[in-house]
C-alpha positions as CSV (number, residue, x, y, z in Angstrom):
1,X,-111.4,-33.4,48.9
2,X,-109.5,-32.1,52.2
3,X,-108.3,-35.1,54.2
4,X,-110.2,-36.0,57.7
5,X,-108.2,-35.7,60.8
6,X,-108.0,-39.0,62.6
7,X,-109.7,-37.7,65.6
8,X,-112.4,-37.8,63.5
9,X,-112.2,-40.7,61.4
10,X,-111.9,-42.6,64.7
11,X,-114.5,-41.6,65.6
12,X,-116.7,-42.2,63.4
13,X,-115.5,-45.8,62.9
14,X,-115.8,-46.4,66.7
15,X,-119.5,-44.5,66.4
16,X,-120.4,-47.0,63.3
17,X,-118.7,-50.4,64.9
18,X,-120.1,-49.3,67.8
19,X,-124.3,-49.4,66.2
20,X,-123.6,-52.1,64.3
21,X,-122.5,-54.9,67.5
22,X,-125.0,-53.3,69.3
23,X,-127.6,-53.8,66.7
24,X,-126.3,-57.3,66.2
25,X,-126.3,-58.1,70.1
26,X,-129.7,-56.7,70.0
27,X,-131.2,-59.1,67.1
28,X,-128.9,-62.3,67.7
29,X,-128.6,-62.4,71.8
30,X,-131.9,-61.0,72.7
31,X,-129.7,-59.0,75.5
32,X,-131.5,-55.8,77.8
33,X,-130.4,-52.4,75.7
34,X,-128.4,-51.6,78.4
35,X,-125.8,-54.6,78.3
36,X,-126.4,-54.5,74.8
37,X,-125.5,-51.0,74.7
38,X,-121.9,-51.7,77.3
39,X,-120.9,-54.9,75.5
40,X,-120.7,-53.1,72.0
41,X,-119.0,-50.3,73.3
42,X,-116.7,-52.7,75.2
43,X,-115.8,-54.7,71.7
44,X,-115.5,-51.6,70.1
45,X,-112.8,-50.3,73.4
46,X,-110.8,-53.4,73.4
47,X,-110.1,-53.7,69.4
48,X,-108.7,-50.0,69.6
49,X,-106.7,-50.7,72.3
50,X,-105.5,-53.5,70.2
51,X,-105.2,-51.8,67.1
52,X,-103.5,-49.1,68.7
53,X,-101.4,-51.2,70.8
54,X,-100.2,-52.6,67.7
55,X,-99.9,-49.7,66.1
56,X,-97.5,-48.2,68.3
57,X,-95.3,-51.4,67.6
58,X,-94.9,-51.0,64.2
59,X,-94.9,-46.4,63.7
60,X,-98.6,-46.9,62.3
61,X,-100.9,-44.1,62.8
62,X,-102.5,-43.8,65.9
63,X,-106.1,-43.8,67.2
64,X,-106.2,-40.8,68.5
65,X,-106.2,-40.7,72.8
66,X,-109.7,-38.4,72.9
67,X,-111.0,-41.4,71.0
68,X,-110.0,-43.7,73.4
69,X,-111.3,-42.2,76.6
70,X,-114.4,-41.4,74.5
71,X,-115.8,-45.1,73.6
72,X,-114.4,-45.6,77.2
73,X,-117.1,-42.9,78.4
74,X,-119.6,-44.4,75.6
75,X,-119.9,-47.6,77.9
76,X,-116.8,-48.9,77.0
77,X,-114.5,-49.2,80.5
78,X,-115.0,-53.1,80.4
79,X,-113.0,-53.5,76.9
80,X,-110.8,-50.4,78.4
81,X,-110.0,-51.9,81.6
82,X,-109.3,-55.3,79.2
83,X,-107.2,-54.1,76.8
84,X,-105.3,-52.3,79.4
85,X,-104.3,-55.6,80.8
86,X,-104.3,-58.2,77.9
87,X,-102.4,-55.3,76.0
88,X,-100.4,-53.9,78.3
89,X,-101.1,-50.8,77.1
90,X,-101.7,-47.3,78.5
91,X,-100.9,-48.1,81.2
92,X,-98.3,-45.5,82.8
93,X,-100.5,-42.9,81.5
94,X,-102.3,-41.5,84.8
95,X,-105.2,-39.7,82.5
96,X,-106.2,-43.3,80.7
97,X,-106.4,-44.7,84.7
98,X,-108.8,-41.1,85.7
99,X,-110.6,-41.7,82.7
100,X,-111.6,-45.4,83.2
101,X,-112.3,-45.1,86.9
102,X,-114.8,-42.0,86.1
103,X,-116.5,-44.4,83.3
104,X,-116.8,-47.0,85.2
105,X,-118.1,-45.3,88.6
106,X,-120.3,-43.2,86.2
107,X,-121.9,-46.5,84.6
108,X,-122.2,-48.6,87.4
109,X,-124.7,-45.2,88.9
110,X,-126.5,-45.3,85.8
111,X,-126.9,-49.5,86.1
112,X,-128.3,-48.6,89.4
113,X,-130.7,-46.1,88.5
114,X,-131.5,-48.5,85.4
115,X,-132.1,-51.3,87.1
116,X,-133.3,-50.8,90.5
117,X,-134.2,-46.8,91.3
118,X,-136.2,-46.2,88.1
């Protein structure tokens, strides 16, 4: 059996997490499918910024960076912009800072339309 790349094995791990806290947020908190839907993205975000974070300490492999400003994309620019900060990491990478201010200009249009055009 050929072997995945980790582009994507990633992402299908972040895809999977990703339905699975937002099926949970969806049965246990009761929450509007939109927060629902940014809240498990931004759980999934954060614990790859971790896991990458320590990763990068120790020579482990890598999640790859196209999987990171994916689930940022995905809804996830709240656990991005956390894990950037509790982390420390990617941060002197101008492309992670582009990517997360897109996201989170991009989602805060869509909460707009969401919640008060439509």
């Amino acid at each position: 059996m050929p072997k995945r790349k980790p582009k994507t094995t990633f992402s299908i791990i972040a895809l999977a997490l990703s339905l699975l806290a937002l099926l949970a947020i969806l049965y246990f908190i009761k929450l509007d499918i939109f927060w629902a839907w940014l809240l498990a993205w931004s759980v999934v975000t954060f614990g790859l910024y971790g896991y990458d974070k320590a990763q990068s300490k120790i020579g482990g492999g890598r999640v790859p960076e196209m999987v990171l400003h994916l689930s940022t994309l995905a809804g996830g620019a709240a656990g991005a912009w956390a894990g950037r900060f509790v982390f420390r990491h990617k941060t002197r990478k101008p492309a992670f800072l582009a990517a997360l201010i897109i996201s989170t200009a991009a989602w805060l249009g869509l909460g707009y339309w969401y919640f008060v055009v439509r």
